[in-house]
N, C-alpha and C positions, 0 to 999 in steps of 0.2 A: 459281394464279389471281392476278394482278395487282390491283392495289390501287383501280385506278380501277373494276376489274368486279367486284370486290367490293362498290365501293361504290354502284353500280349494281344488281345483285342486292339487293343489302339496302334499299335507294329499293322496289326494285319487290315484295319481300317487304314493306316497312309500307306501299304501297299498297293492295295484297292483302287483306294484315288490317283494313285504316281502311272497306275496302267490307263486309266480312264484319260487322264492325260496327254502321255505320251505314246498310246500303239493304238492305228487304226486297228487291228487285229481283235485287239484286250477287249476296247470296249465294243467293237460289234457283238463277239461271243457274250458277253459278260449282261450287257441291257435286259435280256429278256430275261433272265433268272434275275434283276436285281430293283432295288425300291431303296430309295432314301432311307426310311423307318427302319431298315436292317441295322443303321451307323450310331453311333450311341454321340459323336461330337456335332455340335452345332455347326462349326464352320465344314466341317467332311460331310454334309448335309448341304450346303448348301452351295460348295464346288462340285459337287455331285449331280444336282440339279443344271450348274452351268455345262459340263461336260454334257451331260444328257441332251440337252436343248442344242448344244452345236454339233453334236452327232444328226438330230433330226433334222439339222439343217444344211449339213456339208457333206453328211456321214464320212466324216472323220476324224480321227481325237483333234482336241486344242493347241495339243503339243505348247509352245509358247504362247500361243495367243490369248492362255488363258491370262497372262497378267492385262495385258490388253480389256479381254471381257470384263476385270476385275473394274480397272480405274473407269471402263463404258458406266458399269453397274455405282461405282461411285458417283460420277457426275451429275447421270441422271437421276439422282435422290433413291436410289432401289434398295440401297440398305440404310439401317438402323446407325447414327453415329460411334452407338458404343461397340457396334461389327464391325464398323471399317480397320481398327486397330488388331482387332481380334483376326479378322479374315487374312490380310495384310501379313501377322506373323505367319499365321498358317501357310500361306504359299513360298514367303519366304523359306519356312522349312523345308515343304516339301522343290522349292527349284534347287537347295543343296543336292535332292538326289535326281529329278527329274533331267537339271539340265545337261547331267553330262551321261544320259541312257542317249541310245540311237537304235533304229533298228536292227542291227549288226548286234552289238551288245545288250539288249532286252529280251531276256529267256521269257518271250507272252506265256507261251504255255504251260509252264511251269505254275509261274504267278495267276494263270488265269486258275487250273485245278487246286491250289492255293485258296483262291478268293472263294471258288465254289463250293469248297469246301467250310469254308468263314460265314457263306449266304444261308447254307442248310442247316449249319450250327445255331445259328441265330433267330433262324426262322422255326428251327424246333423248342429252345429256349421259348420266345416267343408266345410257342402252342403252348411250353408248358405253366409259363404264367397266368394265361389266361383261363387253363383249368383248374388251376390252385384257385388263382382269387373265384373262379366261380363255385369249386366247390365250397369253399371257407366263407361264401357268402350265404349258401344253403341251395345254389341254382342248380343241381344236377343236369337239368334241360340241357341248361347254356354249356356247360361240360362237355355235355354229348351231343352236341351241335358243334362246338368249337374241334369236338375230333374230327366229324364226319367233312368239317369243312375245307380240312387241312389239305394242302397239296405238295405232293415231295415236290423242291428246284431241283430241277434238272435243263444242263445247257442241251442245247442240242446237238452239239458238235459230239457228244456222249454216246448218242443214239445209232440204230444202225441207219447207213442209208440205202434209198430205192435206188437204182443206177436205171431206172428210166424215170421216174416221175421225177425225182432230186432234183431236179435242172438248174437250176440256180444254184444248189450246191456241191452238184455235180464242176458249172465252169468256176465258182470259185476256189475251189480243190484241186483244177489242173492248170488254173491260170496261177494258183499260190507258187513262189519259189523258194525251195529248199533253203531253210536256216544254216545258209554255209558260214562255217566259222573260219573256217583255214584252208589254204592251198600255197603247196610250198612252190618255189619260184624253178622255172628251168625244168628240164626234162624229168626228173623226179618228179615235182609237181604233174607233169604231167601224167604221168606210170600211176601214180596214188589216188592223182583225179582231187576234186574237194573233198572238205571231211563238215559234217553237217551235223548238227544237233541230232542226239539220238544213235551216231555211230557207234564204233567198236571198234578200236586201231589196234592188230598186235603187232611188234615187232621180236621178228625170231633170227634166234642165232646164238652161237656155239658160247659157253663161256668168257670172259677176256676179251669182246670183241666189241666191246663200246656200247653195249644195250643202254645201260647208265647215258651217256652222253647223248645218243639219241631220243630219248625222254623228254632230255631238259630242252633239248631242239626244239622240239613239238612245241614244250611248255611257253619257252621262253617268244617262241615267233607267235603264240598266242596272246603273253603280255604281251608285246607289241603290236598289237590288233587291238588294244585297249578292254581287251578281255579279261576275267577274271578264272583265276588258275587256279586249283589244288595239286601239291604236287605230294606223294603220301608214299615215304622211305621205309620200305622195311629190310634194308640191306646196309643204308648207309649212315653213323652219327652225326648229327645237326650241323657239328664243327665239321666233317668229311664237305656233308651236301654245299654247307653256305661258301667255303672254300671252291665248291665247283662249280658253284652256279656263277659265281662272281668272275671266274675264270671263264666262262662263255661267254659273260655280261661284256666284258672290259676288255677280252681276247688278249689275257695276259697269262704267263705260264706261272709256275711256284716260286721258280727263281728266275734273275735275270740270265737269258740264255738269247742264242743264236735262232732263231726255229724258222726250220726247214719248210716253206710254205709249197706247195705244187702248185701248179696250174695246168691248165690247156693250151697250146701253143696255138700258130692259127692253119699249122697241118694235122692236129688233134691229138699229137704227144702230147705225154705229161712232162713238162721242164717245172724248173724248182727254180727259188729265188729266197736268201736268207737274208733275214729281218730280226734283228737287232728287237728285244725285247725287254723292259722290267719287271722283277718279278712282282706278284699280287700281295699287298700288302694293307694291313686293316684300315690303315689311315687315307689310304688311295679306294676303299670302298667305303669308306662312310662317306667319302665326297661324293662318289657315285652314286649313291643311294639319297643323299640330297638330291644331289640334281635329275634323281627319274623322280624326284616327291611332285614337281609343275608338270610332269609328262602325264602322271598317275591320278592328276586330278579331275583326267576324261573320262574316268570310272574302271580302267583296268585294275588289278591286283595278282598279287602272288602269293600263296600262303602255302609255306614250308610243313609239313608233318613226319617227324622221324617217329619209326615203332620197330622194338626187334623185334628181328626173323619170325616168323609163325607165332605172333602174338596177338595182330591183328584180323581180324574176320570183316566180311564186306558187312555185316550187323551190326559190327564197331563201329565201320565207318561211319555207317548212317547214321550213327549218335553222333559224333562227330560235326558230321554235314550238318542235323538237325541242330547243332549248337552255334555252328558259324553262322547259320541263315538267322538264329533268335538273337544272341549275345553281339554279334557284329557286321547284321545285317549282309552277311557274305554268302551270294549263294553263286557256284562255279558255272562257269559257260564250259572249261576242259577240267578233267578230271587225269592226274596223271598216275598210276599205280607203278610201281616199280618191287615188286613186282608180282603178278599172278599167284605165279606157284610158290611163293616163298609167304600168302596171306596165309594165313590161323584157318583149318576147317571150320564152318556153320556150326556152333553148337546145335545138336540133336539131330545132325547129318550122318552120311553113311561114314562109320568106321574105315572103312577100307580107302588105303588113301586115292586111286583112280578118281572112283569116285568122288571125294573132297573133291579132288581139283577142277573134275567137271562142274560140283555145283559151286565153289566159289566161279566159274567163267558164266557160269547162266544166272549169278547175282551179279556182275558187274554189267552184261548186258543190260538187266533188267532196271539196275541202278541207273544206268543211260538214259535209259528211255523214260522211265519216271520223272528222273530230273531235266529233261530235254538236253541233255549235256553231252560234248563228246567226249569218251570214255578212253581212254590210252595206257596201256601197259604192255610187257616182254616177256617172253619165255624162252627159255633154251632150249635148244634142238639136242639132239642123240649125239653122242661123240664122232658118228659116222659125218656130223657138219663140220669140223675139222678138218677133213682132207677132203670131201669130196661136196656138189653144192647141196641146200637143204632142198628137198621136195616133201612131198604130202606122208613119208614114211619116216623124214629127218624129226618132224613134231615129239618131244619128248612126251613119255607116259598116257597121252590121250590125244587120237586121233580129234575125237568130240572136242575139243576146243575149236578148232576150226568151223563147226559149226555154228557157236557164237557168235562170230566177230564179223562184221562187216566188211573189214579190211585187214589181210595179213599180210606183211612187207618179211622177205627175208635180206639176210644179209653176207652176203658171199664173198672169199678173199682168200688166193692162195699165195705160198708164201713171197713171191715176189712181190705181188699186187699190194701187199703188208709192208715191204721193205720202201716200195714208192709210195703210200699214203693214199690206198686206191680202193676203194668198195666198190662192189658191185653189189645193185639192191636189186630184188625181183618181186614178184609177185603171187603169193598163193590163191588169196581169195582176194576179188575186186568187184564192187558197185560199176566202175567204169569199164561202158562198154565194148570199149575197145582193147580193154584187157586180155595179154595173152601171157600166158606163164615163159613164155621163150623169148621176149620181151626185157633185156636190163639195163639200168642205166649204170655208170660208172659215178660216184661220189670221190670227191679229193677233200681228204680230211688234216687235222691236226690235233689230236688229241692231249695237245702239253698247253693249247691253247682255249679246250675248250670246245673244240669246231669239227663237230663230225660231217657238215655239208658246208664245203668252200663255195661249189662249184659241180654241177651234174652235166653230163652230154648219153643218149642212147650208146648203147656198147660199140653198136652196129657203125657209129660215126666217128669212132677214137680207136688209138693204138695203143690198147694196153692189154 
């Protein structure tokens, strides 16, 4: 075995055990497909064993407790002396990554199809040693015994289920709650509802109208959730985005200026108040970016990707993603595209660009759901979203996007409403029940700062 798939195995071996550890979820799925004998390291062999033994006993992971098990397992003579040193490093390793996962930020399903896919490798590997040395010893029997004996792993959460016999996993499927990752504050938040692992967030609206700044919105209130981001430019230069991002971060404009903030009054006018600003300067963001270094040590991140215009494909991506998760152990809870229509068509897709742009929305859905991630990008509406609000016929070039997405947010503003610093967001397609397209909230923005959501109230309760 070569050195790179060693090192690869052994990645996918302390992923293994970091889920067994920390998510009741990981290891309930994970036991019945799994056996010690799969793991090629002595100590992931025998924290394996301990996780096991406190699931049969608590049925639920160690999370911390395993150092606890650990020094139990020392005291009373249970390992070997030259283990204790050896096991010791091992957990040390793995609490750099374990103790700053939670359930909020631990993509289980990801990692669990991940590991099952690690168990079946292994386990065919396995069959196939055991055929080699048989044949290469002259046993052909033993050969053809070792086939017949083989059994494919499979979890059962894979399987279909009965919706009468199931019963037990029938109530742990309606009592499980939705892997919400974000929900934004105030009346928007409520309009948009939570956004959950596996979604599909577009938001639409006419060129020039802040699509760009709403992205980073999404992105950045997810790092703040101690989540892990992708945010993937193909519109804007490294130097453009990190300039803008830092301008959200800090709520600082380019230059030192006056900026016109809005607010809500407390008869639901918009009044304004000027505020004295400096501008963003590199020396004012390296310090900043120190001081999120203790913030970011909870396990959230943010990882920047510029690509021009039509050069990247959701194919790219996923070479991409497959690198961050092996080379930097970076695998995204949000996914931000900015944007849609301006990716690279599927190599050996349809010609015709419609179509392109449907199947890049039905790889980004699908990219979603695979990685259990929530999915976020923008499109522009028809020029008829400039004067008048978008509806289900403002969608540029393909209706069929709309079918993709979970959630589509539009973004409405005439020119008054522009001159006050006022959005109106609505809703085309919504999860939340209580959605209705007639339904808007008002946003108070600042876009020299940064800030396309000051502040939200329903339409229906302001005077704008």
């Amino acid at each position: 075995m070569g050195i790179e798939r060693k090192k690869f195995e052994t990645k996918r071996e302390f992923e293994l055990i970091t889920g067994m550890i920390v998510s009741d979820a990981f290891i309930k799925e994970i036991i019945p497909v799994f056996s010690p004998k799969y793991l090629s390291s002595s100590p992931a062999k025998t924290v394996a064993r301990w996780c096991m033994e406190y699931f049969a006993k608590y049925q639920s992971a160690p999370k911390e407790t395993i150092q606890d098990l650990f020094k139990s397992k020392t005291r009373e003579g249970q390992l070997e002396e030259a283990d204790v040193e050896i096991i010791e490093k091992y957990l040390d390793n793995l609490s750099r990554k374990y103790e700053t996962l939670t359930d909020d930020n631990y993509n289980h399903q990801f990692y669990l199809d991940q590991s099952a896919t690690f168990l079946s490798e292994k386990n065919l590997m396995m069959l196939t040693e055991d055929i080699r040395t048989a044949i290469t010893s002259g046993k052909v029997t033993e050969a053809e015994a070792a086939v017949a004996k083989y059994a494919r792993l499979s979890r059962a959460s894979t399987s279909s289920i009965d919706i009468i016999k199931d019963r037990e996993r029938i109530i742990d499927i309606l009592n499980s709650e939705d892997d919400v990752l974000l929900k934004l504050p105030g009346a928007l938040g409520d309009m948009i509802g939570p956004l959950s692992r596996g979604d599909f967030l577009a938001i639409i609206a006419p060129m020039k109208r802040g699509k760009t700044h709403w992205l980073l919105e999404f992105a950045l209130r997810g790092l703040y959730r101690n989540l892990k981001v992708l945010f993937v430019s193909c519109e804007m230069t490294e130097k453009a985005m990190l300039r803008r991002t830092y301008q959200s971060i800090m709520a600082q404009p380019k230059r030192p200026q006056e900026v016109i903030i809005p607010y809500f009054d407390e008869n639901g006018f918009v009044a304004t108040r000027e505020v004295p600003k400096e501008g963003i300067k590199a020396k004012t963001i390296l310090k900043k970016a120190e001081a999120m270094t203790t913030f970011l040590q909870t396990g959230g991140g943010f990882r920047l990707l510029c690509r021009p215009s039509n050069t990247m494909s959701v194919s790219d991506l996923r070479m991409e993603l497959h690198n961050l998760a092996y080379y930097d152990d970076f695998v995204p809870d949000i996914i931000v595209g900015d944007y849609a229509d301006i990716f690279a068509p599927e190599k050996g897709g349809s010609k015709e660009y419609r179509h392109g742009i449907d199947e890049t929305w039905k790889s980004m859905r699908a990219l979603a759901q695979e990685l259990n991630c929530l999915f976020i990008t923008a499109s522009q509406s028809t020029r008829e979203g400039f004067n008048k609000d978008i509806d289900e016929k403002g969608v540029a070039e393909d209706i069929r996007k709309l079918a993709h997405v979970t959630h589509a947010m539009v973004l409405n503003q005439d020119k008054e409403q522009k001159k006050n610093q006022i959005m109106r967001a609505g809703m085309l397609v919504s999860r939340n029940e209580e959605f209705h397209t007639a339904n808007e909230v008002a946003c108070l923005y600042n876009y020299a700062i940064g800030k396309p959501f000051l502040s939200s109230r329903w339409v229906k309760d302001v005077n704008v």
